[in-house]
C-alpha positions in Angstrom: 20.6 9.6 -8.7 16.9 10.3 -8.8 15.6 12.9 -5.7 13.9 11.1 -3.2 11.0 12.1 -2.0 10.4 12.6 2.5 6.7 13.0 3.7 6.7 14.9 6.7 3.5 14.4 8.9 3.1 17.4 11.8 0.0 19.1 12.5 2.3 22.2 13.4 2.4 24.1 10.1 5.4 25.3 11.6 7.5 21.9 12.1 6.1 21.2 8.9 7.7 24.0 7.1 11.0 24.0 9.3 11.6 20.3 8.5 10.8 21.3 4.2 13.4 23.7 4.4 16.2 21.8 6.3 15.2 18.5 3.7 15.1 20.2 0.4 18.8 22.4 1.5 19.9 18.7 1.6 18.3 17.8 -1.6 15.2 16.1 -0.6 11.7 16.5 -2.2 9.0 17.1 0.7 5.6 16.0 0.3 3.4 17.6 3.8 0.8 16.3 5.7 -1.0 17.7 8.6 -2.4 14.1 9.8 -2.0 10.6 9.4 -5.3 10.4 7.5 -4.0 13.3 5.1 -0.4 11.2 5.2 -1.6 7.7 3.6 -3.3 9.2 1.1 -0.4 11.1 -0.3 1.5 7.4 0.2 -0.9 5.7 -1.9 -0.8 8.6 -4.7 3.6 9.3 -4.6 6.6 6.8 -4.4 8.0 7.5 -0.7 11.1 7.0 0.2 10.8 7.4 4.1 8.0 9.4 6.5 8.6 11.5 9.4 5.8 11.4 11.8 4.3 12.9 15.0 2.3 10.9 17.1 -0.5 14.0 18.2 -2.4 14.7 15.8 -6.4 15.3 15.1 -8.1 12.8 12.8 -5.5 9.7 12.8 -2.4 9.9 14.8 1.0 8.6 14.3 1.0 5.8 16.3 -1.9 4.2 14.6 -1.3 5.8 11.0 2.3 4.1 12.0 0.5 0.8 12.2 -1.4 1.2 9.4 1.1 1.9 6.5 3.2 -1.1 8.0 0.2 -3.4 7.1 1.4 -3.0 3.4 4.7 -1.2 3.8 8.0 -1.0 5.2 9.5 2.1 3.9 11.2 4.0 6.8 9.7 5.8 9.5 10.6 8.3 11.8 8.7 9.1 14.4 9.7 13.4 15.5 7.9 13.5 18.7 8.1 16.1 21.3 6.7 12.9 24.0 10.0 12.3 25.8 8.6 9.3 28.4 10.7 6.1 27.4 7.3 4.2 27.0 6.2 6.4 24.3 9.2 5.6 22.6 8.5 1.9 23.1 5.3 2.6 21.9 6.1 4.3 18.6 9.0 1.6 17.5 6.8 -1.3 18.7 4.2 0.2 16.1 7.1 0.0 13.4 8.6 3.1 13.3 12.5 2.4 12.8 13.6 5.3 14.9 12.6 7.7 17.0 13.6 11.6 17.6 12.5 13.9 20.5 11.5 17.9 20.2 13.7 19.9 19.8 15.8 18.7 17.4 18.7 19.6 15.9 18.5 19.6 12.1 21.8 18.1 11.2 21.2 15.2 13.2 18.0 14.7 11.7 19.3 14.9 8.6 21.8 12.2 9.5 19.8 9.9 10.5 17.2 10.0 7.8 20.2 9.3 5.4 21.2 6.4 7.5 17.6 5.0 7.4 17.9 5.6 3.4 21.1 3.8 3.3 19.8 1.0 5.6 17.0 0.3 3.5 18.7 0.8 0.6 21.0 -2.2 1.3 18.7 -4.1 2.8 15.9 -4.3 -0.3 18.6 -4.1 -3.1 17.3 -7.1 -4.2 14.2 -6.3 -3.9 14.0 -2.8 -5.2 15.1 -4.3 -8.7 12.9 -7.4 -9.3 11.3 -6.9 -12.1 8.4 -8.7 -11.6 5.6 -9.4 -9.5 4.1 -13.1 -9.0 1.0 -13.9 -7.1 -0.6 -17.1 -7.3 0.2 -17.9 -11.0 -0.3 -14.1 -12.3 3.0 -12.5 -13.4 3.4 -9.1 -13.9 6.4 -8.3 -15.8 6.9 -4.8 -14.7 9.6 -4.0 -17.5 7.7 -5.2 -20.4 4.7 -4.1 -18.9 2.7 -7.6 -19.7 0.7 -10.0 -17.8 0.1 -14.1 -18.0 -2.1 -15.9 -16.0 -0.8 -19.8 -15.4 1.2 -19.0 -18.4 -1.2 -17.6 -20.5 -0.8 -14.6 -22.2 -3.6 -11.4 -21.3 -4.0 -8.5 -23.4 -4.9 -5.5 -21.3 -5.7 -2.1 -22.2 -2.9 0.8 -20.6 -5.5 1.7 -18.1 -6.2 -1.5 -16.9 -2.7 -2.6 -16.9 -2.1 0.5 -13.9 -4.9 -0.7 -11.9 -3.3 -4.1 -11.9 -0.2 -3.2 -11.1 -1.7 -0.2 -8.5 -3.2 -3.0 -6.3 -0.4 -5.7 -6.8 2.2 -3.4 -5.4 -0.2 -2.4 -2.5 -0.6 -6.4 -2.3 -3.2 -7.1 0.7 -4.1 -3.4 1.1 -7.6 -2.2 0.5 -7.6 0.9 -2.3 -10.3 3.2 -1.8 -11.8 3.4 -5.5 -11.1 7.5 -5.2 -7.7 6.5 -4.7 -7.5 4.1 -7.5 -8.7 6.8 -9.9 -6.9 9.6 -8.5 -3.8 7.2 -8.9 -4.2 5.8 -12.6 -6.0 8.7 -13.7 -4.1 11.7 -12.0 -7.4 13.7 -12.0 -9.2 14.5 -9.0 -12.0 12.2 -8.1 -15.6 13.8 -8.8 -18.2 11.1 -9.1 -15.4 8.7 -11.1 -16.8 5.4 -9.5 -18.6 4.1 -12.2 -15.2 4.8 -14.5 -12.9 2.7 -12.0 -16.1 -0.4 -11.6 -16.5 -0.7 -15.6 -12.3 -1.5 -15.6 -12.4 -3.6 -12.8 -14.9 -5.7 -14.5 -13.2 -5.7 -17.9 -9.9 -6.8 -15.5 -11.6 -9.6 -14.1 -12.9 -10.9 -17.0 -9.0 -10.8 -18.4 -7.4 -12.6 -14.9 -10.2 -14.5 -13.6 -11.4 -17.9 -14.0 -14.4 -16.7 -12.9 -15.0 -13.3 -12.9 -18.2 -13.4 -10.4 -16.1 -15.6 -7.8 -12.9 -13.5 -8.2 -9.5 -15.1 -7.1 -7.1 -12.1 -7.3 -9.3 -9.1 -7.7 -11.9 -8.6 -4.7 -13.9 -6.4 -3.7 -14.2 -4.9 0.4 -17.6 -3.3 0.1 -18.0 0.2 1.4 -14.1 0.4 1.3 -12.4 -0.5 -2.2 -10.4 -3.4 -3.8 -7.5 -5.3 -2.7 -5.6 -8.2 -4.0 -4.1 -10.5 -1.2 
């Protein structure tokens, strides 16, 4: 079985490295973050298997980073907060976290209940988790064979364009800054790249789209990225 990765979100560097310890003894990898900001940008750039999150923190807190990631994904979420009041709690599962831990905590119950959230989803997306393609709107990504047909028809992309596609298909109705994009397909860091990602967003659209200038699948949200919905 592969290691699954946990992204712990705290802006206590303390929590943060408390909680890496007690996850990677119990053979989780740990990815960090010190805000939500800082959290769904390492979501869009790893393969997550479940978050940990506060709800204070500077720049985006959990409650609405919470919100956010649900607009585009339901991995598991719990929220390790040190608010006890019952409507904070309310608060933080109504957001779509699926459970909900107070400060202090002790670590072998956290460590039980993220592997019951694992095993939940688990169960629950089995199905899911191994379909093999991806179908929106009469364009079929065939994830194992790594091809694409439009209505049928067969389209010949490049390797590069071919991971964009399938970057914003599995992200289906979120909008991918175009850093992100490149710092995803490429796995360089993003230093004037935009030109790069626009010249292979055009060549994609000219591949999927009956009319590239009137784009069905692949738009465009200006000042923020790309999304397909």
């Amino acid at each position: 079985m592969s290691t699954q990765n946990i992204l712990v979100v705290d802006d206590n560097p303390d929590i943060r490295n408390i909680l890496n310890i007690y996850l990677s003894e119990a053979g989780f990898r740990v990815y960090k973050a010190q805000n939500g900001k800082e959290a769904l940008k390492i979501l869009s750039l790893n393969e997550i298997s479940l978050i940990i999150m506060d709800i204070m923190m500077p720049e985006l807190d959990g409650i609405k980073a919470t919100v956010q990631i649900r607009e585009g994904n339901n991995i598991p979420i719990i929220i390790l907060s040190a608010k006890t009041q019952e409507r904070d709690k309310i608060e933080g599962l109504d957001a779509g976290a699926d459970d909900y831990m107070i400060k202090p905590f002790g670590p072998q119950e956290l460590i039980a209940r993220v592997k019951a959230q694992l095993r939940r989803f688990t169960k629950l997306n089995n199905e899911i988790s191994h379909l093999s393609e991806i179908s929106i709107r009469g364009l079929e990504i065939n994830l194992e064979a790594k091809s694409v047909t439009v209505n049928g028809n067969i389209v010949k992309l490049t390797p590069t364009e071919y991971k964009i596609l399938h970057l914003l298909a599995k992200n289906r109705g979120k909008v991918l800054s175009v850093e992100t994009i490149y710092e995803s397909v490429w796995q360089q860091t993003f230093m004037n790249s935009e030109s790069t990602v626009m010249f292979h967003i055009s060549k994609l659209r000219e591949k999927i789209e009956v009319n590239p200038k009137n784009p069905m699948y692949l738009r465009v949200v200006w000042g923020q990225g790309y999304i397909i919905d």
